[in-house]
Backbone as JSON, one array per atom type, in Angstrom:
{
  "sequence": "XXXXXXXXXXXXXXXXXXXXXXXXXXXXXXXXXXXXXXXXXXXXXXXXXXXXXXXXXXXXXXXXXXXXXXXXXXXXXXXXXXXXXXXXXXXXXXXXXXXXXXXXXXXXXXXXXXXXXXXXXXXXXXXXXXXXXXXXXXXXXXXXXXXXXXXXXXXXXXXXXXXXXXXXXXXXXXXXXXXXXXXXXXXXXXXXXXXXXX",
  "N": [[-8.77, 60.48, -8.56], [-10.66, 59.56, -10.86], [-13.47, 58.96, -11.5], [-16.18, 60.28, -11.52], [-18.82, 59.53, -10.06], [-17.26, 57.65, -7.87], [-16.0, 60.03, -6.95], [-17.93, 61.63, -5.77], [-18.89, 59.59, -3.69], [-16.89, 59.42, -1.97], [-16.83, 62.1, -0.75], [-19.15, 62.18, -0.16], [-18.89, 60.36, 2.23], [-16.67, 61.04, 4.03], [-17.83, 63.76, 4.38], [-20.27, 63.2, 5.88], [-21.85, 64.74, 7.72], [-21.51, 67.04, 6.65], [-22.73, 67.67, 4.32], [-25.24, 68.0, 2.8], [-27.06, 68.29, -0.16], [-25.88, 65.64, -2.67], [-25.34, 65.51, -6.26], [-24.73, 64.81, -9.56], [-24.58, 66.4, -12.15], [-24.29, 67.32, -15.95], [-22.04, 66.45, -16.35], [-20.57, 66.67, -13.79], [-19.86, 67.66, -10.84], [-22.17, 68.38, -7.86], [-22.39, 69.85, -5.1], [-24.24, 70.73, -2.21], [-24.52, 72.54, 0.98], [-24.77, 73.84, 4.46], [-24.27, 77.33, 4.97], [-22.23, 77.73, 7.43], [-20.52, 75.46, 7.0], [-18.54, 76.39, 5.18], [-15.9, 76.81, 4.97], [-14.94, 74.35, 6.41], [-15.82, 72.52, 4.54], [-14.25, 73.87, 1.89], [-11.46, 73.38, 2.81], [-11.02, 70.32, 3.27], [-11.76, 69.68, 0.71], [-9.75, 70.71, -1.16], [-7.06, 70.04, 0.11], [-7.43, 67.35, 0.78], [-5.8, 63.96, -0.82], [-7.18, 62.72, -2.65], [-9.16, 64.25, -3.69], [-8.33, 67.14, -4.3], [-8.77, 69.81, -5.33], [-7.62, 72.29, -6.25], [-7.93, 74.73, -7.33], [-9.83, 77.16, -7.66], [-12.67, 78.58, -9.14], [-14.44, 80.44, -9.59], [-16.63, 82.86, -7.7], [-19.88, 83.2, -7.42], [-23.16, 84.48, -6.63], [-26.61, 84.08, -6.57], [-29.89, 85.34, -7.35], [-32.65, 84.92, -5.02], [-35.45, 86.52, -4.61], [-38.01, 86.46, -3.75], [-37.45, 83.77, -2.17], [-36.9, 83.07, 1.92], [-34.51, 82.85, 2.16], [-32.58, 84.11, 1.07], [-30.25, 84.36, -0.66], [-28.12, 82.45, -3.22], [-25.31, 81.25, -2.85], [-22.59, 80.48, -4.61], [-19.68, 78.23, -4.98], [-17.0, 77.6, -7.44], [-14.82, 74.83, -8.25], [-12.06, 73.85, -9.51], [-10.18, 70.38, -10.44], [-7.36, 70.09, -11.93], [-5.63, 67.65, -11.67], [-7.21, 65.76, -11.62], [-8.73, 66.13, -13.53], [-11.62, 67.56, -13.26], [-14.54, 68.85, -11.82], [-16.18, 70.66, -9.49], [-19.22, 72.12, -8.34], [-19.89, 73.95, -5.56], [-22.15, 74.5, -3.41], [-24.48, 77.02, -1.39], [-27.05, 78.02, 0.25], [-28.34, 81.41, 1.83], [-29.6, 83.92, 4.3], [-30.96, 87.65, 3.44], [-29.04, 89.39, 5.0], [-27.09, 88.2, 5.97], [-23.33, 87.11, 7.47], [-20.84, 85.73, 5.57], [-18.37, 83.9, 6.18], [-15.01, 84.58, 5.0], [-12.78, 83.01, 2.44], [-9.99, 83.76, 1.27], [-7.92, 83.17, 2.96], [-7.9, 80.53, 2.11], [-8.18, 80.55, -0.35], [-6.21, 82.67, -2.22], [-7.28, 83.94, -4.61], [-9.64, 84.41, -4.32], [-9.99, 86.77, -2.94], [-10.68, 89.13, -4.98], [-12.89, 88.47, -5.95], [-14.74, 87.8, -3.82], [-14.82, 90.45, -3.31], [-16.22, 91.57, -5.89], [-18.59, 89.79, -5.02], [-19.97, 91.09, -3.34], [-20.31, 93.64, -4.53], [-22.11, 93.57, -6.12], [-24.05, 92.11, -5.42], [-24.59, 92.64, -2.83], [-23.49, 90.8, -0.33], [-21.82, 90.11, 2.22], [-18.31, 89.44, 3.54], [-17.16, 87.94, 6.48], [-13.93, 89.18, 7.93], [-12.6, 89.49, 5.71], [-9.73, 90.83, 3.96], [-10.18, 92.99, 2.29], [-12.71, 94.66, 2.04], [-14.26, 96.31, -0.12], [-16.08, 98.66, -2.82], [-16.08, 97.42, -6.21], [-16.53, 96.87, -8.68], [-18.27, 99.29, -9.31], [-18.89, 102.91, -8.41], [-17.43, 104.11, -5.17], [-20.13, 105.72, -4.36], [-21.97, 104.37, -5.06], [-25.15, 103.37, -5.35], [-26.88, 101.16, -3.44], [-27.62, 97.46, -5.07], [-26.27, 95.63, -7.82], [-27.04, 93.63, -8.99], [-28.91, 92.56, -8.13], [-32.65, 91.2, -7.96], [-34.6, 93.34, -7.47], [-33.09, 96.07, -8.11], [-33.51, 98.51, -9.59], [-34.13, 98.78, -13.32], [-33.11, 100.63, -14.46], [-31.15, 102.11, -12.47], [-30.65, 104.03, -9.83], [-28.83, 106.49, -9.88], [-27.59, 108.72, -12.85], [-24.98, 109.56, -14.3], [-22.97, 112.08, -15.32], [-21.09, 114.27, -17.57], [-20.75, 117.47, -16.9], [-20.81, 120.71, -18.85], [-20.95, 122.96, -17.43], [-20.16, 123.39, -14.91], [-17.83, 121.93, -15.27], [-17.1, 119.13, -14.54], [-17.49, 115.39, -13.53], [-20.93, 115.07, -12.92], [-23.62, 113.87, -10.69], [-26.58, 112.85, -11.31], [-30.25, 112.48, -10.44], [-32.04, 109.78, -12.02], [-33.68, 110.03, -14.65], [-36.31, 109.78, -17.14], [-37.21, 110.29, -20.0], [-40.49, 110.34, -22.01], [-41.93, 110.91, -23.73], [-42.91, 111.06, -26.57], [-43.2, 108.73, -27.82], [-44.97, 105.98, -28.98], [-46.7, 103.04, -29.18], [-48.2, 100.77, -31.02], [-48.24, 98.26, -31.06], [-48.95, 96.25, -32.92], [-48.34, 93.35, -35.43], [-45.71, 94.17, -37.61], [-45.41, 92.55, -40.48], [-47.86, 92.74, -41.14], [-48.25, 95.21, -41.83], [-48.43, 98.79, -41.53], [-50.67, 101.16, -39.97], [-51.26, 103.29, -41.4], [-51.33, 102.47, -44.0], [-53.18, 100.0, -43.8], [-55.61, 101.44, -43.45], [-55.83, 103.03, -45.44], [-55.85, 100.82, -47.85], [-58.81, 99.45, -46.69], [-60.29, 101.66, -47.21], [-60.25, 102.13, -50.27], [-61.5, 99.4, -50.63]],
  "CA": [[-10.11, 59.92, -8.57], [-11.11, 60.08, -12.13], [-14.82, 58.72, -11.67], [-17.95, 61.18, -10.36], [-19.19, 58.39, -8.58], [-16.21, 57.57, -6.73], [-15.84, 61.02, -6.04], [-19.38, 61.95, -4.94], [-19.26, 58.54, -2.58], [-15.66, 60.04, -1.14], [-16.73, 63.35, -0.2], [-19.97, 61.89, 0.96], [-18.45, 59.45, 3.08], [-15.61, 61.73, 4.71], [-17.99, 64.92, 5.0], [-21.43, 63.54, 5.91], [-22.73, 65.1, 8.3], [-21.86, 68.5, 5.86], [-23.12, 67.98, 2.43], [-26.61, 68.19, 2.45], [-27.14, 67.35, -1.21], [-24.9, 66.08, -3.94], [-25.63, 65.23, -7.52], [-24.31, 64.79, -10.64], [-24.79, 66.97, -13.97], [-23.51, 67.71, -16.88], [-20.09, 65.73, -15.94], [-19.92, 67.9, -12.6], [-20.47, 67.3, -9.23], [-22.96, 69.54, -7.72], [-22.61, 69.61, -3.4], [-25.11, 71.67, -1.15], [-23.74, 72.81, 2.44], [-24.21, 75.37, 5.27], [-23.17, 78.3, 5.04], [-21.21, 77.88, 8.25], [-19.79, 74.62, 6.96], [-18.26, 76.71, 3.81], [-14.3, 76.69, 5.35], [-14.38, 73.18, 6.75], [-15.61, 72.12, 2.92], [-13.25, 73.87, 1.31], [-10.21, 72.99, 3.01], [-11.77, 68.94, 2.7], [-11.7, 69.83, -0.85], [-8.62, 71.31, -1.77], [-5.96, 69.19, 0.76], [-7.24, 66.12, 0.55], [-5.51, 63.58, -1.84], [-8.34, 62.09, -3.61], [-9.77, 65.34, -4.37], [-7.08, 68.11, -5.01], [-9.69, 70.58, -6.02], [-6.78, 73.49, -6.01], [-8.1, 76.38, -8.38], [-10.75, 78.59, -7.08], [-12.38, 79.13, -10.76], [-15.43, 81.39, -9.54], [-17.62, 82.92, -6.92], [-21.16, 83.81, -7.63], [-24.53, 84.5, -6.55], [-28.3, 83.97, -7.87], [-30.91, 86.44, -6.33], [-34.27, 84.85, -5.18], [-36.25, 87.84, -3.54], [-38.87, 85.71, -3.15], [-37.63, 82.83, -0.62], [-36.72, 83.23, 2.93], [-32.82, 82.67, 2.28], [-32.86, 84.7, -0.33], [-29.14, 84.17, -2.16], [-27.79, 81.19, -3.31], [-24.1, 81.4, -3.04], [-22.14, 79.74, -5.32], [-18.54, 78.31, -5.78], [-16.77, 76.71, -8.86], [-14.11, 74.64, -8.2], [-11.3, 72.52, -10.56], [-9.05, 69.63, -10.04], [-6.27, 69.52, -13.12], [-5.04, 66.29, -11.79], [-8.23, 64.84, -11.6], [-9.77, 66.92, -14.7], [-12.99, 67.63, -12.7], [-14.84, 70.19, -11.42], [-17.27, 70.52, -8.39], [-19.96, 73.3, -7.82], [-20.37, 73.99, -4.3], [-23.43, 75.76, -3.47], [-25.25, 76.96, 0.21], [-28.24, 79.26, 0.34], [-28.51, 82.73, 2.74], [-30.35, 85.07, 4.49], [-30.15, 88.94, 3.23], [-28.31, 90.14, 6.19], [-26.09, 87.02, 6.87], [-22.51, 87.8, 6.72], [-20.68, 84.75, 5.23], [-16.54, 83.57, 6.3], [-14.35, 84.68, 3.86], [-11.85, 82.06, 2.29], [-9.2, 84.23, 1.16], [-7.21, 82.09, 3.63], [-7.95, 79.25, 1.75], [-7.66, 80.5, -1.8], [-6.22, 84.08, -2.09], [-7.49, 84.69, -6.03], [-11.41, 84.78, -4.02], [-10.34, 88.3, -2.51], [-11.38, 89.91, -5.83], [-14.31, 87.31, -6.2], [-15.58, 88.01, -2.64], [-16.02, 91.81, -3.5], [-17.23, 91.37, -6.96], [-20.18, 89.59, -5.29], [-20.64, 92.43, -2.75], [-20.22, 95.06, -5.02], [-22.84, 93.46, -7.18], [-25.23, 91.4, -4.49], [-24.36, 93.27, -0.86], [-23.37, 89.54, 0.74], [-20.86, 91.0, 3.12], [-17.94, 88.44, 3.92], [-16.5, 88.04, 7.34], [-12.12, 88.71, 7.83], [-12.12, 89.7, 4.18], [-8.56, 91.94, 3.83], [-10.03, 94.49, 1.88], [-14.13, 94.48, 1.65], [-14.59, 97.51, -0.89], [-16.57, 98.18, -3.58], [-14.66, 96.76, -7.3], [-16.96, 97.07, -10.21], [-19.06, 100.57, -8.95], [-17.93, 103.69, -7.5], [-18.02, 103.62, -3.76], [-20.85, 106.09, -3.36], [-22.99, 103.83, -5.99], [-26.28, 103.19, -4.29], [-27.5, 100.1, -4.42], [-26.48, 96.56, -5.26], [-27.25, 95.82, -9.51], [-27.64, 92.39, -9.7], [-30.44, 91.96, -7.06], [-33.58, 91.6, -8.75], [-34.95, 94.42, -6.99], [-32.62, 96.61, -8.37], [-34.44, 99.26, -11.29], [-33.34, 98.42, -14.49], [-32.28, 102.44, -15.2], [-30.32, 102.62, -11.95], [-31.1, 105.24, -9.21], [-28.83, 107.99, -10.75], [-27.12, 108.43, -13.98], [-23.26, 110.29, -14.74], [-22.69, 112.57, -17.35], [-20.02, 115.32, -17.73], [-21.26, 118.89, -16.87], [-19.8, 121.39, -19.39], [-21.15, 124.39, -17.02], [-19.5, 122.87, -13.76], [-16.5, 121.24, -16.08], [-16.68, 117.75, -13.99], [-18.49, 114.67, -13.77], [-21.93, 114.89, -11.82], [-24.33, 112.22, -10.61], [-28.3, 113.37, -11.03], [-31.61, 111.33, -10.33], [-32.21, 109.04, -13.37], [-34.94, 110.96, -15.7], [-36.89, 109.43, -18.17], [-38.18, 111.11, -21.1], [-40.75, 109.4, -23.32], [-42.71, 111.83, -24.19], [-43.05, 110.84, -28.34], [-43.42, 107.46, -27.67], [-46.29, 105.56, -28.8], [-46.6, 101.72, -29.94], [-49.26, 100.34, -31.61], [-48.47, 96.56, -30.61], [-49.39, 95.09, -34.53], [-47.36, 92.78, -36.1], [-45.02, 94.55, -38.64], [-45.89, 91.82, -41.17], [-49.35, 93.38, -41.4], [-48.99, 96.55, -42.52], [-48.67, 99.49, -40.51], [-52.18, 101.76, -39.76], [-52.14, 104.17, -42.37], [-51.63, 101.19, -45.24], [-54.53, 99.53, -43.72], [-56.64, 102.59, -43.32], [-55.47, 102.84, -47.22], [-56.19, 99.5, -48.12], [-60.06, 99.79, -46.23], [-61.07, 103.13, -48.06], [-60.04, 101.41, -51.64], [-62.34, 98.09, -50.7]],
  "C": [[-10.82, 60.44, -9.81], [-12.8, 59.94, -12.63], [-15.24, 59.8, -10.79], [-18.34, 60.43, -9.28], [-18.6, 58.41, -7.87], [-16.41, 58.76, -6.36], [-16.85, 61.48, -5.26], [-19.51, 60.63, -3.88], [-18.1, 59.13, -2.13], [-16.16, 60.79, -0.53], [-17.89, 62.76, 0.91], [-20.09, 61.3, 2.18], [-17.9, 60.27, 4.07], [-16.63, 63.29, 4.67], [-19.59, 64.99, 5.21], [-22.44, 63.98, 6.3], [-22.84, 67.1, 7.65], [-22.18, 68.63, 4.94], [-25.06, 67.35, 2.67], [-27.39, 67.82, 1.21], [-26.35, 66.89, -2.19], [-25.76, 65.27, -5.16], [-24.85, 65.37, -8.85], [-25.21, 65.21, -12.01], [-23.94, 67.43, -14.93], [-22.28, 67.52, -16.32], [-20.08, 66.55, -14.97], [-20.42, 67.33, -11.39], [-20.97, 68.44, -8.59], [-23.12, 69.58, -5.74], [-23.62, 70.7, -2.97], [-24.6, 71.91, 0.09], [-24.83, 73.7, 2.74], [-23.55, 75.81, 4.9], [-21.6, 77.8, 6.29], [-20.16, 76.63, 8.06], [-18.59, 74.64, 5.88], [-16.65, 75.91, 3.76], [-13.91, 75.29, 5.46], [-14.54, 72.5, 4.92], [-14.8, 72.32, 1.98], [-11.82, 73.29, 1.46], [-10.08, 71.38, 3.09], [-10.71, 69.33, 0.95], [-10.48, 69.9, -1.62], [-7.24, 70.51, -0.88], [-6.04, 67.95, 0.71], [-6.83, 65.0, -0.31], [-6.43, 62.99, -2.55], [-9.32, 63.22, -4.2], [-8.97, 66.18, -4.87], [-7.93, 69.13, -5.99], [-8.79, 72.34, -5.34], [-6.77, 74.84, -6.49], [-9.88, 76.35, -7.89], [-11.15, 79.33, -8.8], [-13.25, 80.52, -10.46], [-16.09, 81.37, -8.13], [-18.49, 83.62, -7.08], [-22.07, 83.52, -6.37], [-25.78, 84.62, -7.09], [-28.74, 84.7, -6.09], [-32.32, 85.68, -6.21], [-34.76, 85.18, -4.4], [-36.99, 87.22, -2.71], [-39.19, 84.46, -2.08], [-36.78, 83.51, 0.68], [-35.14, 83.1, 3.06], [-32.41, 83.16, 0.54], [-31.66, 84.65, -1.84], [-28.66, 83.13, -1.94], [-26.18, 81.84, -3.45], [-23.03, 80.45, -3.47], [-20.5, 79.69, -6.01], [-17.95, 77.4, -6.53], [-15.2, 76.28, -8.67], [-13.16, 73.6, -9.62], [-10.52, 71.92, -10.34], [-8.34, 69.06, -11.06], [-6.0, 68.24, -12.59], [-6.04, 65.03, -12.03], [-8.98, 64.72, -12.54], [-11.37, 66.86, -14.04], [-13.84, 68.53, -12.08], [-16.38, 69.98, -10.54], [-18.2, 72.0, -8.74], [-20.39, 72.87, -6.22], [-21.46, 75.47, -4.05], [-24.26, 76.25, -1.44], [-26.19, 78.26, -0.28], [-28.36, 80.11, 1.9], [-29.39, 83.23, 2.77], [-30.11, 86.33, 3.89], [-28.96, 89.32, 3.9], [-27.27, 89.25, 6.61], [-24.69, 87.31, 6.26], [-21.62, 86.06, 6.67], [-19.2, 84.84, 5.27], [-16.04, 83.93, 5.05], [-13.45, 83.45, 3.31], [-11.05, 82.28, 1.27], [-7.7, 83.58, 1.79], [-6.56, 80.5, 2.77], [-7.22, 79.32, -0.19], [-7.2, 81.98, -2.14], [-6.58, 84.29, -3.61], [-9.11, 84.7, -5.4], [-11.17, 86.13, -3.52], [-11.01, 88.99, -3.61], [-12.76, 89.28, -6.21], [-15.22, 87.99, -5.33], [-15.77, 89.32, -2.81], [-16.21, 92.3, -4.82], [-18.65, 91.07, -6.26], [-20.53, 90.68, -4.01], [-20.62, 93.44, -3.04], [-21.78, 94.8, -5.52], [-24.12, 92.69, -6.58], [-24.94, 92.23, -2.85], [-24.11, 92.11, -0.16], [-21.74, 90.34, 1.17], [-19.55, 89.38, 3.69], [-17.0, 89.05, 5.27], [-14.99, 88.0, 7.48], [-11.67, 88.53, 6.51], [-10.96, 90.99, 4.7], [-9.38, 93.57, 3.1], [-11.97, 94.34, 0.86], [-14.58, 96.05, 1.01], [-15.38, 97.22, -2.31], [-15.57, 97.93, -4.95], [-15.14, 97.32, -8.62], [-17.68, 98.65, -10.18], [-18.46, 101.54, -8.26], [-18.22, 103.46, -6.25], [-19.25, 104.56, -3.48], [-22.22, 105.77, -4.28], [-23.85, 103.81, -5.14], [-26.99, 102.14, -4.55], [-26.95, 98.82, -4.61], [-27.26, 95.62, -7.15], [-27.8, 94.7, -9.97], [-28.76, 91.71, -8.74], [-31.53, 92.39, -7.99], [-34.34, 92.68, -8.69], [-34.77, 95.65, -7.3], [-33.31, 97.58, -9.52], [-33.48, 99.09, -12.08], [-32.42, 99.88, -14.94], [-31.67, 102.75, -14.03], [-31.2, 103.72, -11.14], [-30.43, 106.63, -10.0], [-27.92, 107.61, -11.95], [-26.04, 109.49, -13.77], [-23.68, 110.9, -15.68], [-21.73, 113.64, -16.73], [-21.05, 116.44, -17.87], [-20.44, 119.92, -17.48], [-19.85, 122.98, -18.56], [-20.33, 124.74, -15.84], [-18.3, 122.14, -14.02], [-16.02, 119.91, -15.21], [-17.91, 116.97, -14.49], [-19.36, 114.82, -12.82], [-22.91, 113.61, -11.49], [-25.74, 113.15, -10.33], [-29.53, 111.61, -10.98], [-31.69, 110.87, -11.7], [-33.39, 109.7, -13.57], [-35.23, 110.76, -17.1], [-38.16, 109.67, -19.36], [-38.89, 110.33, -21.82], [-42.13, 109.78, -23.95], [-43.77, 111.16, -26.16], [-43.12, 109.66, -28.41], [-44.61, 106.93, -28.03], [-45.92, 104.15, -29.54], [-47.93, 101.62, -30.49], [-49.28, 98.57, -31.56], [-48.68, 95.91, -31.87], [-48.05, 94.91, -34.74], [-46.65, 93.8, -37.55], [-45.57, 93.83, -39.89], [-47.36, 91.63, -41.96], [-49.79, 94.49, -41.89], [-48.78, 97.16, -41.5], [-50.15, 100.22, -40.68], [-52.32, 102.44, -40.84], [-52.08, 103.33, -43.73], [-52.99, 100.77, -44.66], [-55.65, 99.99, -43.73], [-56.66, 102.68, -44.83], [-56.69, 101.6, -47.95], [-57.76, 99.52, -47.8], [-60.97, 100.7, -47.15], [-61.04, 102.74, -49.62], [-61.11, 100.44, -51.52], [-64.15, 99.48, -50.99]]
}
């Protein structure tokens, strides 16, 4: 199925009481779901002959603190035979723990705890839900907006204690001062210059 169209009237046809929105951008097909409808969509997706959406390219998340389902969870599929590529997307609560589909595609085990190393979305009948990119007694999850930009604590090598330690993040800025003017203007004591000459 080498047309968008066609394919966005297929899926919609054969899965409509689960796609919630679809659209077309930038050459892609863009679906919306339930969460809880993630599994039955995928396996749609990936067995059926008119789709053959068999590579599992990505699984993300976007953070928005601010609504009531707060992460958008987002996966990137491709169909070589078809040359085409879907985004499937569903939006969550914080706390909601979301099916795994490791089942479905085993290269999402390292996907699925990338995004809970890095968002805390917790997946259900995952083989091995650990953290990937952080140590395990990180604190915290880094790509929530919430997150402080300097981290709760910081590493460094102790030459007194001859390991690595973990202390409270501590920010010196003592000598610091801006002055906010454009560069292009002169700094203060030219202009103070410049003034006393007039």
């Amino acid at each position: 199925m080498s047309d968008l169209f066609d394919l966005e009237k297929k899926i919609n046809s054969e899965l409509a009481t689960k796609i919630k929105l679809s659209n077309i951008k930038h050459n892609q097909l863009y679906l919306n779901i339930d969460s809880e409808d993630i599994i039955e969509v995928l396996v749609f997706l990936k067995n059926n002959p008119s789709t053959k959406f068999r590579q599992l390219i990505d699984i993300t998340a976007v953070d928005f603190p601010e609504e009531k389902k707060r992460f958008k969870l987002v996966y990137l599929l491709l169909s070589h035979e078809f040359n085409s590529r879907i985004v499937l997307s569903c939006s969550i609560n914080e706390n909601e723990v979301i099916p795994s589909v490791t089942e479905i595609f085993p290269s999402a085990n390292w996907m699925e705890r990338e995004v809970f190393d890095m968002y805390g979305i917790k997946f259900k009948d995952h083989p091995d839900l650990r953290r990937i990119l952080t140590d395990y007694s990180f604190e915290g999850f880094p790509l929530r907006k919430d997150f402080p930009l300097t981290g709760h604590n910081e590493v460094r090598y102790s030459e007194n204690e001859k390991k690595v330690i973990y202390e409270p993040v501590k920010l010196e800025q003592n000598y610091r001062d801006f002055d906010y003017e454009s560069p292009w203007e002169g700094t203060r004591y030219i202009k103070d210059i410049e003034k006393l000459n007039e």
